[in-house]
N, C-alpha and C positions, 0 to 999 in steps of 0.2 A: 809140201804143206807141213808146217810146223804148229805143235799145239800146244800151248803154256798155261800153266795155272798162274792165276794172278788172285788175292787176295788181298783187304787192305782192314789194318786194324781200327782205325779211328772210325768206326759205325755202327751202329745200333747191329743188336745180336751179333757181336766180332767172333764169338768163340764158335758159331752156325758158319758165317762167312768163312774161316777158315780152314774148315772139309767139306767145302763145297764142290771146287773142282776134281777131288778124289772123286765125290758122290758123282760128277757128271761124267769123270771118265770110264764108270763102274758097271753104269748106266748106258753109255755109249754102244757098245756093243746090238744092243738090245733095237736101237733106234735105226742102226744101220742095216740089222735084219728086215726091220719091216719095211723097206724100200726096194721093193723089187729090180729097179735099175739100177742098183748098187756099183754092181759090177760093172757097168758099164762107164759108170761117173767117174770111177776110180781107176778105170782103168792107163794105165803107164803114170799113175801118180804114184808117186813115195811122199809117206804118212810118217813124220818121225814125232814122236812124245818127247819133250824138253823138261819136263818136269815142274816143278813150282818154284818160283818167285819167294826169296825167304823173305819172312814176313818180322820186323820191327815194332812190336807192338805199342813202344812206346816212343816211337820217332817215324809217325808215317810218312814224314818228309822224306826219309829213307828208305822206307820201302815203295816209294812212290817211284824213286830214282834209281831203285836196282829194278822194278819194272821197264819203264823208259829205255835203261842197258838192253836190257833184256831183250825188247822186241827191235831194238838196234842192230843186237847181231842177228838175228834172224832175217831183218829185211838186206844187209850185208852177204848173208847170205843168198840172195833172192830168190827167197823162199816168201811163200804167203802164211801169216800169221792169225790164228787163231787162238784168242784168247778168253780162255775160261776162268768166270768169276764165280764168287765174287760180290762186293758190292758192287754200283754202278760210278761210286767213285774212281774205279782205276781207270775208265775207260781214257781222264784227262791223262794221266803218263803215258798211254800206249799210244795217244794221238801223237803226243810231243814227240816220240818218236823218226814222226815221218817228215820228210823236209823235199817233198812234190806237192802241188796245189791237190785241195782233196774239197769231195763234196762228203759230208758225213750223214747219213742217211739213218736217224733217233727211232728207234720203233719202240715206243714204250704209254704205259697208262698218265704216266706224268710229265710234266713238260720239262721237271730239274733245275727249272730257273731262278728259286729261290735265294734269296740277299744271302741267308746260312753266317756263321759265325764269323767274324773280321779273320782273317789268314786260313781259315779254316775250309778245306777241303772233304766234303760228305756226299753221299750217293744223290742228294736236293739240290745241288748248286753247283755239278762240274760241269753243265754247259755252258755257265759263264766265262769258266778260266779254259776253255776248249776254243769259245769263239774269239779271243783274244792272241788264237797263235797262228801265226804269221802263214800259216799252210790250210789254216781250215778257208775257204772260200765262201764259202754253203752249207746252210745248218735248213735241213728237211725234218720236220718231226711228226710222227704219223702213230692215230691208233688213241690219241690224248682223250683224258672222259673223268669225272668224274668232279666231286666239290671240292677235292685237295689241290686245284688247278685254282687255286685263289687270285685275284685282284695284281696283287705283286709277284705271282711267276707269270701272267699274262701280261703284265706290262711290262715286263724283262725281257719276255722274248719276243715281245712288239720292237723294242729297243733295240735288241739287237739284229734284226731283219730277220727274224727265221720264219720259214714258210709252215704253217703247220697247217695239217689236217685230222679233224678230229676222227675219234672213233666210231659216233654220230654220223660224219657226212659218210663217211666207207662206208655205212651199212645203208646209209642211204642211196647214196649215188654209186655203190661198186670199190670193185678195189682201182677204176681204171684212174678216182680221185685221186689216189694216194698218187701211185704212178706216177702221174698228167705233174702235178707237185715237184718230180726228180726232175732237174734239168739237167741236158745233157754232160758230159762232164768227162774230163778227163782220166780222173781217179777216184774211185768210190769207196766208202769208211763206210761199214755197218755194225752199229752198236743195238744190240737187239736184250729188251729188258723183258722176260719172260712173264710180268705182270702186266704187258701190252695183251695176251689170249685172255680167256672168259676165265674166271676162277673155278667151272667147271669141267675144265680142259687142264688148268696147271693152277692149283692148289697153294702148290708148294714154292710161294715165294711171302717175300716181308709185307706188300701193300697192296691187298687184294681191294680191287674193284670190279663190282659189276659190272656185266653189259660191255665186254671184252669183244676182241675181234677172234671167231673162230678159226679152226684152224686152214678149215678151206678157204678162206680170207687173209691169212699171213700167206700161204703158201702161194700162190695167185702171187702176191706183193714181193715174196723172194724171189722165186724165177721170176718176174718180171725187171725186177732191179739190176739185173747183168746188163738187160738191152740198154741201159742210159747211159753204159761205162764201163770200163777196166775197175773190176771191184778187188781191190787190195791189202783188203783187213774185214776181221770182223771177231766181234767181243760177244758172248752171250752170259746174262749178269743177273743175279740178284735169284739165282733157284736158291731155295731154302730147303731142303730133305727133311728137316724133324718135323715140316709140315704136310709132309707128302708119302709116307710108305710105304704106297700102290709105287713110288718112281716115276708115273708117268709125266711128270710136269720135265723132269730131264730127257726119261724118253723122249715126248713130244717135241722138245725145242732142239737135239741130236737130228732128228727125222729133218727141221726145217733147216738144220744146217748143210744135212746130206742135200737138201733138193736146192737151196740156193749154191753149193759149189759145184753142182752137177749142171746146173743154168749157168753158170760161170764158165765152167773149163773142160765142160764136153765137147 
């Protein structure tokens, strides 16, 4: 398992996004304590750090595409890739990456479906140019809530067949909604945007909405996510630290990382 920092200059608070994965790696430690089964997930696994992704501040087309490399050699390697954001925009390079059929599996408060600027790639609008490449299959989006999910991202990801389940129906009907959502699948992509929890739980990201899924509700949703497939990648994106002090929004989202690779490859 391979763990990469990836950050992307062209977004709102760029000079935050850019020690973010320091902050998550710093943070890490702390998260993989409080999982008692640790040891047991980890065990005859090798944990290598790859470092960060340099960042072009003023050519993110650049730094989009030494991302992309990046997690290139790593699956080259075959090695499984984790990759630490970040905005939510890098997660389109690190899909471009992969060239197996995948099901990508959105865990976040916002759907991302947004029109966003003509060429312009931002953390609102990389599900469009995600669903558009020749390996995504299946676009699952789970945990969505709130009034930023406007008219035109609802009818983009109508458009583009993505299956979504709100944050609403989870608390409604269970996590087994979300789930029942995964179809089976070959290869599985998890882009997990840590403004999907309650902003009581994780504070410390750019677009806090209420009425989040707790944490015993993602976690339920991560080990459950193995049983649908061979899970192959996964992104955790969009903590912000200058809004968070206590850590715990990086804690917490390290902790769901620990219990969905230990549902994966124990």
């Amino acid at each position: 398992m391979k763990a990469l920092g990836a950050s992307q200059a062209n977004v709102t608070a760029r000079a935050i996004c850019a020690k973010i994965p320091r902050n998550t790696r710093t943070i890490s430690p702390r998260g993989f304590i409080t999982s008692m089964a640790t040891a047991h997930y980890s065990k005859g696994k090798r944990w290598v750090d790859v470092g960060d992704v340099i960042v072009y501040p003023t050519v993110p087309a650049e730094t989009g595409q030494k991302i992309t490399e990046a997690v290139q050699k790593i699956l080259a390697k075959k090695a499984f890739p984790i990759i630490l954001g970040g905005d939510h925009s890098i997660t389109f390079p690190v899909i471009r990456a992969y060239d197996v059929p995948l099901t990508v599996v959105h865990i976040d408060a916002h759907l991302d479906t947004w029109n966003g600027a003509k060429g312009n790639l931002d953390h609102a609008s990389w599900v469009l140019r995600v669903a558009k490449l020749p390996s995504v299959k299946k676009i699952v989006q789970l945990g969505m809530r709130g009034i930023a999910n406007d008219p035109e991202a609802a009818g983009n990801a109508k458009a583009l067949g993505t299956k979504v389940v709100t944050g609403e129906e989870i608390h409604r009907r269970g996590v087994s909604a979300a789930l029942d959502a995964i179809p089976r699948s070959e290869n599985i992509y998890v882009t997990f945007d840590v403004d999907s929890m309650d902003p009581t739980l994780a504070p410390g990201t750019g677009t806090l909405e209420p009425g989040g899924l707790s944490f015993a509700e993602i976690d339920e949703l991560m080990q459950g996510i193995p049983k649908k497939g061979k899970l192959v990648g996964l992104d955790i994106v969009e903590v912000n630290p200058y809004r968070d002090p206590s850590g715990r929004t990086a804690q917490t989202a390290i902790r769901l990382m620990v219990d969905l690779l230990g549902a994966a490859f124990h």
